[in-house]
N, C-alpha and C positions, 0 to 999 in steps of 0.2 A: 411449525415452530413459530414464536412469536417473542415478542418481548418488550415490557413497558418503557425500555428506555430509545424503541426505536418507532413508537406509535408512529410520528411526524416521517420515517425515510419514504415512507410510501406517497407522497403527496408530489403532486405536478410542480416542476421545475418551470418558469417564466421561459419560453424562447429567449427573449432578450437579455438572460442571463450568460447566455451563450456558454456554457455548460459543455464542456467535452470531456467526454473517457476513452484515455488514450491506453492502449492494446498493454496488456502482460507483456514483462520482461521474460526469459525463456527463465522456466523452474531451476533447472542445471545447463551449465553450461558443458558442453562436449568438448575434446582436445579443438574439432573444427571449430567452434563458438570462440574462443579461447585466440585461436590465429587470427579471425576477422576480425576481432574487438581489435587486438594491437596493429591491425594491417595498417596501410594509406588508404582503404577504405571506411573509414572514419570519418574523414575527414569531408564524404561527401551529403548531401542533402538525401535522407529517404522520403520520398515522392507524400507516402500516405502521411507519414509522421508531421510531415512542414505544413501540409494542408490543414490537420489537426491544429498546431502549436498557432498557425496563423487565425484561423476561427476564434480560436478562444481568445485570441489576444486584439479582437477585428477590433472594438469600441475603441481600444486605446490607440491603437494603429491610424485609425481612418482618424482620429482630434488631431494627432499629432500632424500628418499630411495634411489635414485641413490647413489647420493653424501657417504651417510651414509656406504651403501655394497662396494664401492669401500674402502672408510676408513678402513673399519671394516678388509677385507682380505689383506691390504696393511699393517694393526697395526700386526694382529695375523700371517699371514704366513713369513711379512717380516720384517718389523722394531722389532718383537721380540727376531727374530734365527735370524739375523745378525747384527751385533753391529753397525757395520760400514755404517749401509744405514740412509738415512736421517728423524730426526726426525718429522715427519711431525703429527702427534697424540702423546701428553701430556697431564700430568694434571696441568701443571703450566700454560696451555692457558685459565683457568679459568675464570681468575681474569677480563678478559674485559666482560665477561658474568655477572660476578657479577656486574659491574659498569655499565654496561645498563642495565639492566632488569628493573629499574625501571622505565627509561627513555620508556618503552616498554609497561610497564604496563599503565602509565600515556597517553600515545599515545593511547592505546586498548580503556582507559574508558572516555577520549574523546571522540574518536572516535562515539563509543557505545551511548553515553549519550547524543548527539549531534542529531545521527541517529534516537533515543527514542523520544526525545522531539519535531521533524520534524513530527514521526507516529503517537503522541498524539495529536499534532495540528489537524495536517488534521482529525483524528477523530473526534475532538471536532468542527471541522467545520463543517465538516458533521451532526452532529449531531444538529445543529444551523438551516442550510438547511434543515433538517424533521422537527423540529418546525416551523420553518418559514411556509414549504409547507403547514402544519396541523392550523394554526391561519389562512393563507390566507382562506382555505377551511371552514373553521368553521364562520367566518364572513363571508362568501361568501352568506353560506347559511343561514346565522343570519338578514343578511342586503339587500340582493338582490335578494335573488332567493324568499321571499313571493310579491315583487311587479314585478319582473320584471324575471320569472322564465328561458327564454330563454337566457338571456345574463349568468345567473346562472349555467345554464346549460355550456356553452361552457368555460366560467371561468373555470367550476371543472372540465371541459374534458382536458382542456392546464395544470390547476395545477398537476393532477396524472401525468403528463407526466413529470411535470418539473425536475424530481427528474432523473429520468432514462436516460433525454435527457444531463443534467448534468454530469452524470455518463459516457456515452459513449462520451463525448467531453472531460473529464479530461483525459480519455485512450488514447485518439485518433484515437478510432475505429470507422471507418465509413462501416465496412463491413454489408455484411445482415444478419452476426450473432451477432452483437453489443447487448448492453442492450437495448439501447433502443429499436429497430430492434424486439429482442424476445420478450419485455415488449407490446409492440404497437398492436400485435394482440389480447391479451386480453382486449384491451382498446375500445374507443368509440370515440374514434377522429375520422373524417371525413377525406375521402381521400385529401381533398385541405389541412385540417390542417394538416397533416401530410406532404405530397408535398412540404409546403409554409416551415414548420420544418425543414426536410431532407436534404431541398435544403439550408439549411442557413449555414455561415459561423462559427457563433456564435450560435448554437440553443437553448440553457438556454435562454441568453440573446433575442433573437427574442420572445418566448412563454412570457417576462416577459414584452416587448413591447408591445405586443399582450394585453395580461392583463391590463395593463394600458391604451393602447385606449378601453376597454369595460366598463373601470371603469368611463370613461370622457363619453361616450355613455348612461351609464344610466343615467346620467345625473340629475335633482333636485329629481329623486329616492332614491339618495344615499347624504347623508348628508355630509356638509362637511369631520367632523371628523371622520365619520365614512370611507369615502375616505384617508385622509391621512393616519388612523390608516394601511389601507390595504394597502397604496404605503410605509408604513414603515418598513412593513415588508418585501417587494419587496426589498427597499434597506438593508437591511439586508442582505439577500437571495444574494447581490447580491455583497455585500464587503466579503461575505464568498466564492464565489465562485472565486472572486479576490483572497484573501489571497491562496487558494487551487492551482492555476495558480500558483502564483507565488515558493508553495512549488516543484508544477510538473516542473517547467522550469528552476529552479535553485536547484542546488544540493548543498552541504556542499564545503566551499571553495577546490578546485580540489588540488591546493598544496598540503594540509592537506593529503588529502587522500591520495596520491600518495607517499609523506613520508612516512606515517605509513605501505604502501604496503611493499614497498623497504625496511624498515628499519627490516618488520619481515622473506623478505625474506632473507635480509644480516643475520641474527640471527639466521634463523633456518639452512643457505646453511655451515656457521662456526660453528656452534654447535656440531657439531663431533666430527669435531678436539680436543674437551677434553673430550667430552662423553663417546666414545668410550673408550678411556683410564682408565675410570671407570665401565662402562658395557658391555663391552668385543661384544662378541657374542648376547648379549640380545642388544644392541643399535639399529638391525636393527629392531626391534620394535617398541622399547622405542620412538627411534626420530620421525618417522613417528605420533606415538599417539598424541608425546606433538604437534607434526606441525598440525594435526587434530584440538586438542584441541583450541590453537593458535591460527590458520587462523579461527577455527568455530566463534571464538567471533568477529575479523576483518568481518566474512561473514554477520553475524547478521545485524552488522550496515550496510553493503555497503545493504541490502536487505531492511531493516527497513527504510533506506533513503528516497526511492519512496515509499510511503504511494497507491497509485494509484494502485502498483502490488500486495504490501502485505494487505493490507485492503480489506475486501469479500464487494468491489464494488457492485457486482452483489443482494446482499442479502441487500444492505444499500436503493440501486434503490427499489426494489421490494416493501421493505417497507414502501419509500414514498410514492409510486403511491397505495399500498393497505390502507394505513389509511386513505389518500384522499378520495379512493371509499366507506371505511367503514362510513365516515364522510356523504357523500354523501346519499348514501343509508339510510342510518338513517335519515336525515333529510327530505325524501322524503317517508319514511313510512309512512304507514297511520296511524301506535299503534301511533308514534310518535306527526302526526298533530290533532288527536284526543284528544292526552294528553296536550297538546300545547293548544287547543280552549276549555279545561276543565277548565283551570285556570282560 
């Protein structure tokens, strides 16, 4: 699978970019997931994640302690035992830290809030997309597969997939380890449908083309309404998968961001200069923590933004295509058709 608007994802990241992907959150969360999230286990450091969140954040971290240790032995060994050298650390440099900080804070929960509301769309799209999948599938086999079992069949073979083949076109992985890719050997697609897929530019949209010439194929089989209801859910399926494009290919106005980068590195690279004047020898701590702290909320959102890297894609696919087959399977039992010609 490929597609023109992700020619560029495949190309070599700079080391120095320092570039981290940090792990899927869990797909579902269980009653246990649920208890630990509200424990007092919260509130501690996970080993693998802090080492991550520290990497990505090293460039900014290692200025700021620079800046800070140069401060720190320039206040204590020299501007305090010689009168006469230049006051370069006070505490009357305060007063501009107090007068922005809000302007700082105001920028972070923007920022944040912005980044939030980008990761709960695209969830809730996603989440539109497994309905959609699971009503196509259930009429599928409500409306079509007792008179006309073989177009049924290949209907529910295209819909398990639609979900996975989605998945790996929002990434823009077309490797042989994509979702779909991994997803497709457990499945029953036939090698041309899979071919005619792989090879496609758009492959959601070709599987939902597909679907719709089967649906005009069965033909006085299928009742009107009962065709439109399924091509309505199609376009559903398929403004959701728009909306998702467009969260993947546009990011939060760039200005914005690049402001609030700048504005905490101006904040944190000056924040010495009166720090120190009050926490002496402890500042080369202190500053590094709050720039920790600081950048960690800036990180949230720049990560929170692409929904595509931070949402467990992988577990969202898998879901569609198993409720489809559970759909399927069920409707193809025999407990089922027995129970069915009982009534």
């Amino acid at each position: 699978m490929s597609s023109r608007l992700d020619d560029n994802d495949g190309d070599t990241i700079p080391w120095w970019h320092f570039d981290v992907k940090f792990p899927d959150t869990n797909g579902r969360y269980t009653n246990a997931d649920w208890t630990r999230h509200r424990s007092w286990f919260r509130y501690w450091l996970e080993p693998r994640i802090f080492v991550l969140v520290v990497l990505n954040m090293l460039p900014f971290l290692t200025w700021v302690t620079v800046v800070t240790v140069a401060l720190t032995l320039y206040y204590e060994l020299g501007q305090l035992q010689h009168e006469n050298w230049l006051v370069v650390v006070s505490r009357d440099y305060n007063q501009p830290f107090i007068l922005t900080s809000f302007a700082l804070a105001l920028l972070l929960v923007f920022r944040t809030n912005s980044a939030y509301e980008r990761w709960w769309s695209a969830r809730k799209h996603f989440g539109q997309m497994y309905n959609d999948c699971r009503s196509i599938a259930r009429f599928t086999m409500n409306w079509i597969a007792p008179n006309n079992p073989v177009i049924a069949a290949v209907i529910m073979r295209l819909t398990s997939m639609l979900g996975p083949a989605s998945c790996s076109y929002l990434q823009g992985d077309v490797s042989t380890t994509s979702i779909f890719n991994q997803l497709v050997v457990h499945s029953t697609i036939t090698p041309e449908e899979y071919n005619l897929i792989a090879s496609s530019e758009q492959p959601p949209i070709t599987i939902m083309l597909l679907i719709s010439d089967l649906l005009q194929k069965a033909g006085d089989e299928l009742r009107v309404f009962e065709r439109i209801t399924i091509e309505e859910r199609l376009v559903s399926y398929q403004i959701e998968l728009g909306c998702l494009e467009r969260i993947k290919n546009q990011p939060i106005y760039i200005p914005y961001t690049r402001q609030t980068s700048r504005f905490l590195l101006l904040y944190m690279t000056f924040l010495p200069f009166s720090l120190v004047a009050y926490c002496s020898w402890a500042s080369i701590a202190v500053v590094p923590c709050l720039a920790f702290l600081l950048v960690g909320i800036e990180n949230i959102g720049i990560h929170a933004e692409n929904p595509m890297e931070t949402l467990p894609i992988a577990a969202l696919a898998a879901s569609s295509k198993a409720t489809v087959d559970i759909i399927w399977r069920t409707g193809e039992s025999k407990q089922y058709r027995d129970f069915i010609a009982s009534l």
